[in-house]
N, C-alpha and C positions, 0 to 999 in steps of 0.2 A: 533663432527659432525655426529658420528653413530647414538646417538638417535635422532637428529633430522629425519633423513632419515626412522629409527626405525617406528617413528610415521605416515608416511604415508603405511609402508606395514602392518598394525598390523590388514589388512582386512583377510590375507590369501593368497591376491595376486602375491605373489613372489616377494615384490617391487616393483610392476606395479599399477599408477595410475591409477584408474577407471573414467576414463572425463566422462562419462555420469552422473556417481552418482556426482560427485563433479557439472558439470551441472545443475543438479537439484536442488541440496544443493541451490547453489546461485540462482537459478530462485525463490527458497522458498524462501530465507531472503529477495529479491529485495520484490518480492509479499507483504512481511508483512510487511517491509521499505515502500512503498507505501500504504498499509492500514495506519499506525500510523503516515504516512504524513496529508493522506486526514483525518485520526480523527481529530489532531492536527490544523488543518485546518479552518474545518469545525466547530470547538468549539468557534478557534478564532473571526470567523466572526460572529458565530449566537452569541456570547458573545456580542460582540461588539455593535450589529444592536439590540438588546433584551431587554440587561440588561441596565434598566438606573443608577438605585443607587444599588450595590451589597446588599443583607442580609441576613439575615440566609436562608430566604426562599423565593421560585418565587411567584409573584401573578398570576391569573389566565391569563390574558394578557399577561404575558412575555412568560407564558408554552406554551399557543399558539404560539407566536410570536416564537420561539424556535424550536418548533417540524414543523413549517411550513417552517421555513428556512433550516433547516435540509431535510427536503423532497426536497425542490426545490437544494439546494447543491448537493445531491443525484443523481436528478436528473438529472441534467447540467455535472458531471462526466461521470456519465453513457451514455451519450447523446456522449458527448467527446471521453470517451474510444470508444463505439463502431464506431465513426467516422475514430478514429486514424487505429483502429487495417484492419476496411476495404479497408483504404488509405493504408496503411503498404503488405494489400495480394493485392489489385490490383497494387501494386510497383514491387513486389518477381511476381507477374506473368509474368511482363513485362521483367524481368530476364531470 
């Protein structure tokens, strides 16, 4: 059971976790867990709506059709997120 304990004072700290960096740590993975959501996402759908018959390569319609799905997915996130985050400070104000 010492090295497991071992393993979180190996900063210098006396055995003291540091919650702010381990905070951050995780606000990182969530951040890039939600990017490789919305990539993951956003592939499947513009896949979907795009591509009729897969092949080696796109034709000039589907790149379109592709890169304009992508913009508008983009865009509707974005629309979303910044809706969420100003719902979320006018909540914490009301705190």
């Amino acid at each position: 059971m010492d090295s497991f304990g071992s393993d979180f004072s190996a900063g210098g700290s006396g055995g003291k976790i540091d919650t702010g960096t381990i905070m951050e740590q995780v606000k990182v993975q969530i951040a890039v867990a939600n990017a490789q959501e919305l990539l993951q996402r956003m592939t499947d759908k513009c896949f979907k709506k795009c591509i009729g018959k897969p092949g080696s390569s796109l034709d000039n319609s589907e790149q379109k059709c592709i890169a304009m799905c992508m913009d508008r997915y983009m865009d509707a996130w974005n629309t979303v997120s910044r809706t969420y985050n100003s719902r979320l400070q006018r909540e914490r104000a009301r705190m």
